[in-house]
C-alpha positions as CSV (number, residue, x, y, z in Angstrom):
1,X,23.1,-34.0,-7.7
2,X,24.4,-33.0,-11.4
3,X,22.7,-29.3,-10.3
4,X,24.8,-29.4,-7.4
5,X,28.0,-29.9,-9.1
6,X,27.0,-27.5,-12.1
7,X,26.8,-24.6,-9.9
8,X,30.3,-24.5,-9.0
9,X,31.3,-23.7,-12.8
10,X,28.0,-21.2,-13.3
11,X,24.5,-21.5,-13.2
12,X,23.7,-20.1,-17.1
13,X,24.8,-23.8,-19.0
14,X,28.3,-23.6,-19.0
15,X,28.3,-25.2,-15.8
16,X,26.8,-28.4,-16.4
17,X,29.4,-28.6,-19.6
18,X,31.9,-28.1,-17.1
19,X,31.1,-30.1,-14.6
20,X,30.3,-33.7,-17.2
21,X,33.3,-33.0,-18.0
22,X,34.9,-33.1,-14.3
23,X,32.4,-35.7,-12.8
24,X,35.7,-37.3,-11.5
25,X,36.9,-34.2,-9.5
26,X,33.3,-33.8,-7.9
27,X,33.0,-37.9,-7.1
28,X,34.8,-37.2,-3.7
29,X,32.3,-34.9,-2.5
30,X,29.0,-35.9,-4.4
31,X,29.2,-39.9,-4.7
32,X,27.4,-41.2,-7.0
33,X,27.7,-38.8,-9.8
34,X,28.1,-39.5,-13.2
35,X,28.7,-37.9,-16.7
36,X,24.8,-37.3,-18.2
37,X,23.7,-38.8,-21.3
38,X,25.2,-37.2,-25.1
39,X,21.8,-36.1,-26.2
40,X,21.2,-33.7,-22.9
41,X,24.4,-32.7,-23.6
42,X,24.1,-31.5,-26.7
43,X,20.7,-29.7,-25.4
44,X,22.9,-27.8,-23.1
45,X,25.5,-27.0,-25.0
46,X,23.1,-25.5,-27.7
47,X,21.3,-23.2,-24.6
48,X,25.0,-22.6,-23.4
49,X,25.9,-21.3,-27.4
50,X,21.9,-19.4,-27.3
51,X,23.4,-17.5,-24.3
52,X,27.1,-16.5,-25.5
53,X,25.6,-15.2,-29.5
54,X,23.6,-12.6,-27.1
55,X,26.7,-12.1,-25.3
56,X,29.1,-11.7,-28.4
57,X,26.2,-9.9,-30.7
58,X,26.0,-7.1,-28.0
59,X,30.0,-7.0,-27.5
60,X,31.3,-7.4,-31.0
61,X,31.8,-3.9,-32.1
62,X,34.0,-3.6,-28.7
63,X,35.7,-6.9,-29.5
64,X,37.6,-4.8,-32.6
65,X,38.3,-1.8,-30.8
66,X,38.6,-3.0,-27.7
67,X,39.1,-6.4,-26.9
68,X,39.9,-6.2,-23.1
69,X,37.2,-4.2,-22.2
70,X,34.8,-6.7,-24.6
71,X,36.2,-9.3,-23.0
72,X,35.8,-7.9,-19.2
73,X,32.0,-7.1,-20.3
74,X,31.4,-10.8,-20.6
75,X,29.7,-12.0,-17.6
76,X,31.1,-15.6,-17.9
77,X,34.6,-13.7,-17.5
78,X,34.7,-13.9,-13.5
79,X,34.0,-18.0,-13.9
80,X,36.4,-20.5,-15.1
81,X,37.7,-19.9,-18.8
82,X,34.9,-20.5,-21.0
83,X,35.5,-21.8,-24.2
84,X,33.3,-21.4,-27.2
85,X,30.5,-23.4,-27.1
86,X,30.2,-25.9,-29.8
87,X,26.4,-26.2,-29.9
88,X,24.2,-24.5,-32.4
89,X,22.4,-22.0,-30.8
90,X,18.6,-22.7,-30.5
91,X,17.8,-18.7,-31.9
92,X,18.8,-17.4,-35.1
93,X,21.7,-14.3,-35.7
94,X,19.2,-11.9,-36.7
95,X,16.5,-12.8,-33.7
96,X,19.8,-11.4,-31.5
97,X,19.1,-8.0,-33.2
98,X,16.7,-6.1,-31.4
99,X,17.9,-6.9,-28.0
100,X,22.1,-6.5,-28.6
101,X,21.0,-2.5,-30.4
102,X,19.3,-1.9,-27.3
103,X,22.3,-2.6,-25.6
104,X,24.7,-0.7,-27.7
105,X,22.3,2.5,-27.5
106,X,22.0,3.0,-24.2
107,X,23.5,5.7,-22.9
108,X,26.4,4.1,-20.5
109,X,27.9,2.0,-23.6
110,X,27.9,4.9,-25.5
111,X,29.6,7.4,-23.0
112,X,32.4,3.7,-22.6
113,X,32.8,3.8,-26.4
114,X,34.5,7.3,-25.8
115,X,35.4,7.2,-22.7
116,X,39.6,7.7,-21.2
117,X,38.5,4.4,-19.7
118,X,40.9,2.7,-22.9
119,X,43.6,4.5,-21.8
120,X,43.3,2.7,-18.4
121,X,43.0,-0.8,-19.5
122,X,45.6,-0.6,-22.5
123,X,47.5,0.0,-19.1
124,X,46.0,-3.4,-16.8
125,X,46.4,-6.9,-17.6
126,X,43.1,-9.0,-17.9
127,X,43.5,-10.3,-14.6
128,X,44.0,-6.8,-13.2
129,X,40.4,-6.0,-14.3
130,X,39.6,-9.4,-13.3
131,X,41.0,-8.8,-9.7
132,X,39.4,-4.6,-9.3
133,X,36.0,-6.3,-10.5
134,X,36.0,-8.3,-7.3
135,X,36.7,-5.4,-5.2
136,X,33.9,-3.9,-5.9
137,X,31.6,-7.4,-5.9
138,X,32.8,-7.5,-2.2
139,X,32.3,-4.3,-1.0
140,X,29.0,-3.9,-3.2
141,X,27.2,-6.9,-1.0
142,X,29.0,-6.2,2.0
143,X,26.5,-3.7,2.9
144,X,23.4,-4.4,3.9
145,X,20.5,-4.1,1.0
146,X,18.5,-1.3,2.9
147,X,21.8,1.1,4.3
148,X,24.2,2.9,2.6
149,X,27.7,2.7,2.8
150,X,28.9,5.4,5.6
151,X,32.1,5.5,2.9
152,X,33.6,4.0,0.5
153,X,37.5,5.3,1.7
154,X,37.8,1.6,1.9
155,X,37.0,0.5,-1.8
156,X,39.1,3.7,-2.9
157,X,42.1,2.8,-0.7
158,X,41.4,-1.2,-1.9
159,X,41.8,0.0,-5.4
160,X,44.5,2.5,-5.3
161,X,46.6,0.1,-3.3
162,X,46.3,-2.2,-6.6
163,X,46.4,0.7,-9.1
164,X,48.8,3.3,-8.0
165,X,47.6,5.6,-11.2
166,X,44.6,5.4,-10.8
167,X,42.5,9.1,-10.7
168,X,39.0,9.5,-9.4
169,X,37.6,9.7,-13.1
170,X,39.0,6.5,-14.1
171,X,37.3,4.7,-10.7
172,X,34.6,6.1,-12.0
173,X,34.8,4.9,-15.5
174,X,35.7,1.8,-14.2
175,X,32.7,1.3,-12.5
176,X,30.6,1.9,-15.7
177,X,32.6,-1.2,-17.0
178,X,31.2,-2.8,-14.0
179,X,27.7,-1.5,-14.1
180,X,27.7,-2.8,-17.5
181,X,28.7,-6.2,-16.8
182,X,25.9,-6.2,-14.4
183,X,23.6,-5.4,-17.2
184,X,24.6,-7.6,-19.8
185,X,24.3,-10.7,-16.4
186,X,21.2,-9.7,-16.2
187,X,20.2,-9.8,-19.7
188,X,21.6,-13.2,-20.0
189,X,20.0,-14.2,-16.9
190,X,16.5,-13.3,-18.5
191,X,17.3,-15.5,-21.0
192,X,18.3,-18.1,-19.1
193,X,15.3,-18.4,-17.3
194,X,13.1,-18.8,-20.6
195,X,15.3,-21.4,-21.8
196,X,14.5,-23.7,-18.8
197,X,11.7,-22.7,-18.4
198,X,11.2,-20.9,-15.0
199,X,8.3,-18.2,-14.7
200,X,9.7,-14.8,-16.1
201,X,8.8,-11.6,-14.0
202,X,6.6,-9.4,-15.9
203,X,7.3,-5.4,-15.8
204,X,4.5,-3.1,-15.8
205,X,4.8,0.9,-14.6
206,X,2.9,-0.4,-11.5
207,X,5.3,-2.4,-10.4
208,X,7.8,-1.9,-7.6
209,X,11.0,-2.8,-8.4
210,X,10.8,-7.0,-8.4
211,X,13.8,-9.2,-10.2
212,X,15.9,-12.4,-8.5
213,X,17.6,-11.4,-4.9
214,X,20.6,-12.2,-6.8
215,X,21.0,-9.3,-8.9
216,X,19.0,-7.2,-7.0
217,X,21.3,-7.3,-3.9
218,X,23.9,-6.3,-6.5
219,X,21.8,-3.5,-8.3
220,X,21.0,-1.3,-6.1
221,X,24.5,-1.4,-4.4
222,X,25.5,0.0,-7.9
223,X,23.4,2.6,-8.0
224,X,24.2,3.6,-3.8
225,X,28.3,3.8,-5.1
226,X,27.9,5.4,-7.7
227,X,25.1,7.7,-6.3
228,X,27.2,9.1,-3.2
229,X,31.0,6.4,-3.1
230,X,32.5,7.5,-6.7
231,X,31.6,10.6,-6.8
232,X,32.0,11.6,-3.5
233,X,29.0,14.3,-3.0
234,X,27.3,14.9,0.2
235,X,23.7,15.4,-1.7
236,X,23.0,13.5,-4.7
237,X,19.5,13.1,-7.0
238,X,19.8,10.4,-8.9
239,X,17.5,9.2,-12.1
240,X,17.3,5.9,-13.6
241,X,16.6,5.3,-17.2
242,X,16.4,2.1,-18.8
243,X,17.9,-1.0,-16.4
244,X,19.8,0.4,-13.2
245,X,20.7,4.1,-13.1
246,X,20.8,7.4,-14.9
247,X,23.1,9.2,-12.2
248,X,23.4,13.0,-12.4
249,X,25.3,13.9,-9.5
250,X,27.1,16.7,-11.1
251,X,27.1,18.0,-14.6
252,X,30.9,16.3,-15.7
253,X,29.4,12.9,-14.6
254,X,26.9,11.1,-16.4
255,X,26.2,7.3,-15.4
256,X,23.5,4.9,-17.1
257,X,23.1,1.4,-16.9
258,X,20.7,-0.9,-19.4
259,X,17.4,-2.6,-18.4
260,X,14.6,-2.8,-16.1
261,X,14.5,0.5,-12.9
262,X,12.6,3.5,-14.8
263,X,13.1,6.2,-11.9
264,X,15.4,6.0,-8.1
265,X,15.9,9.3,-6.4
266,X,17.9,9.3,-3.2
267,X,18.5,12.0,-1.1
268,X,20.9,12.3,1.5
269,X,20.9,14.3,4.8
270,X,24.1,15.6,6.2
271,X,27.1,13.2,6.5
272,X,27.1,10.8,3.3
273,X,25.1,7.9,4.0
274,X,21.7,8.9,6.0
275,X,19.2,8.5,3.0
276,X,15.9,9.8,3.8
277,X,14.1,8.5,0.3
278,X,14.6,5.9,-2.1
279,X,12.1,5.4,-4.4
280,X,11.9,2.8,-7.4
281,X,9.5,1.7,-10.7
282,X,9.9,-0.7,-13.0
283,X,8.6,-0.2,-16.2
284,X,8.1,-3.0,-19.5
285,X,8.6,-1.2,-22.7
286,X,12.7,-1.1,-23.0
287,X,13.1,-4.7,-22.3
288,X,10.5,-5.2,-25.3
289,X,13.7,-6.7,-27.0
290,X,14.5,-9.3,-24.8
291,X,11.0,-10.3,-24.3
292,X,11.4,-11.1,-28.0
293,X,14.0,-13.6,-27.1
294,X,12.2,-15.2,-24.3
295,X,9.2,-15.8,-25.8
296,X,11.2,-16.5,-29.1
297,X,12.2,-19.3,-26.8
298,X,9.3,-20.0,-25.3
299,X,7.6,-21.0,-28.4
300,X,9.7,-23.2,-29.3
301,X,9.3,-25.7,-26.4
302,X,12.3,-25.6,-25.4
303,X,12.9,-29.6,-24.1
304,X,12.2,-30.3,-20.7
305,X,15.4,-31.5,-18.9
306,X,16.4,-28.4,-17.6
307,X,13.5,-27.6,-16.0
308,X,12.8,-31.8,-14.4
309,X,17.0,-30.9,-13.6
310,X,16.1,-27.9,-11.9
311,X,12.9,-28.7,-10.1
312,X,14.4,-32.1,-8.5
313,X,16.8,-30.1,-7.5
314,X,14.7,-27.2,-5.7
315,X,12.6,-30.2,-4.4
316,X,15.4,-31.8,-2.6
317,X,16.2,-28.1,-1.0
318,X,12.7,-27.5,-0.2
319,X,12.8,-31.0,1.6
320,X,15.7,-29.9,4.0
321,X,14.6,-27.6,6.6
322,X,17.4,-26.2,8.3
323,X,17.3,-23.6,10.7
324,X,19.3,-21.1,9.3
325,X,21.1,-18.2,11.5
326,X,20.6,-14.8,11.5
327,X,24.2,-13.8,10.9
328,X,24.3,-17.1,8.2
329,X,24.9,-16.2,5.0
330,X,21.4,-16.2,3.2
331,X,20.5,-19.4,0.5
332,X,19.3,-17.3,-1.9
333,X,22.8,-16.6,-3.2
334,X,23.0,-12.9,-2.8
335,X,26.0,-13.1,-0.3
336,X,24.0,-10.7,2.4
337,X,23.3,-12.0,5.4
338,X,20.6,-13.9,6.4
339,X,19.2,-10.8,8.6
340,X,19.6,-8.5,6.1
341,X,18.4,-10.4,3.2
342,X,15.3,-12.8,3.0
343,X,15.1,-13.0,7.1
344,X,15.5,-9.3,7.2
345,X,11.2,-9.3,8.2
346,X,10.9,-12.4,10.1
């Protein structure tokens, strides 16, 4: 029941601080709830502080030259405001290290650094970034997972509607802001999953791509807008890198997101959005730094609440079978639906 009610602040921590501290607001709608004990608090709070030093170590030479854009990197940014956690985190500064320089060398944050992208959100109040990042949420998972959008007129007529100024470049270098986000959510997420203790996916070069159908939904949407939407080309080759995409379309552009897809190529026949191949691999060496941190955590025995909070909790869903409706959105949390998600074979 607690689970239930963390969800609706975030499912990396934050949430369960957020929601002891509103049992009152969620009593109407989950009776029986009540504030958990002080010491799993304090175990939350310290694997809510573990996550945010990752988030801060990889953001903090952006937080002096750029606060906004630090601050719009954040993945907690799109949940309710987030304070600073007050628990010690269970990792050491320097066992950050490794991980947050991979970060700030790939090729994406380094193309941001300079980007005219700072030009743009010297311009835009927090919540304008806050509002153009949902945009493209929505129209990323709009689609389904295995199609790509005929056009993306709408996103582009979305955004300029809100932006008036805004030039093709800067959509594009917006999206890198976006794509980054992504990254660093997905960085965070691995994290999270060592700290309570869930099986982490292991990446090999024979593996296709394989990570939670709540990112990957998200992912590869990414890489299909900025592939053929942003850029607007009838043909494009793209090749990944390190976590999402290395896309080439033309020689101005150059697009690279941080973490786990080694190669994609899609080609595109014709009109914009008949793909004929998509291919994908995974590969384990570049996340070598954040497998430091999960098995950093790992070894630690990290105490078992969160994993007896999360397993009741998966237990009661497994419990319920409802028959769930094609055009339903899916449970995994993706926001596709049903039919074009986990149902999408059956």
């Amino acid at each position: 029941m607690f689970h239930e009610a963390a969800k609706h602040g975030n499912n990396q921590f934050y949430g369960y601080l957020y929601a002891n501290e509103h049992t009152d607001d969620y009593k109407t709608v989950l009776q029986g709830i009540t504030p958990l004990p002080d010491k799993d608090i304090q175990i939350f709070a310290r694997a809510h502080a573990t996550i945010y030093a990752l988030i801060k170590e990889c953001v903090k030479e952006l937080e002096i030259s750029n606060p906004k854009i630090a601050k719009a990197l954040d993945p907690y940014s799109k949940y309710r405001p987030i304070t600073a956690p007050a628990g010690v985190p269970f990792l050491a500064e320097k066992e950050y290290e490794k991980a947050a320089e991979a970060f700030r060398e790939s090729k994406l944050y380094k193309k941001l650094i300079n980007s005219s992208i700072n030009a743009l959100v010297e311009e835009l109040k927090p919540d304008d970034i806050h509002t153009m990042f949902m945009v493209f949420e929505k129209e990323i998972v709009a689609c389904p997972l295995d199609v790509v959008p005929e056009s993306i007129k709408p996103l582009e007529k979305c955004l300029v509607k809100k932006f008036e100024k805004i030039e093709e470049i800067l959509l594009a270098e917006t999206l890198m802001i976006f794509a980054l986000q992504k990254s660093l959510e997905n960085d965070c997420s691995l994290l999270y999953t060592a700290l309570i203790g869930d099986d982490l996916h292991v990446f090999n070069n024979d593996n296709i791509f394989n990570i939670d159908k709540n990112y990957s939904n998200s992912l590869r949407k990414i890489i299909q807008l900025s592939a053929i939407g942003i850029f607007l080309t009838g043909k494009s080759n793209t090749v990944g890198d390190i976590m999402l995409v290395d896309c080439d379309p033309s020689p101005e552009y150059h697009m690279h997101e941080f973490g786990v897809i080694q190669s994609y190529s899609a080609s595109f026949n014709g009109e914009i959005g008949n793909t004929s191949k998509v291919t994908m691999m995974v590969v384990d060496d570049l996340l070598n730094p954040y497998h430091l941190l999960t098995n950093r955590i790992i070894d630690m025995a990290f105490p078992p609440l969160v994993r007896e909070e999360l397993k009741d909790s998966k237990d009661k869903n497994i419990s319920v079978k409802k028959k769930i409706s094609r055009n339903e959105k899916c449970p995994c949390g993706s926001g596709l639906k049903y039919k074009f998600c986990c149902g999408k074979n059956k």
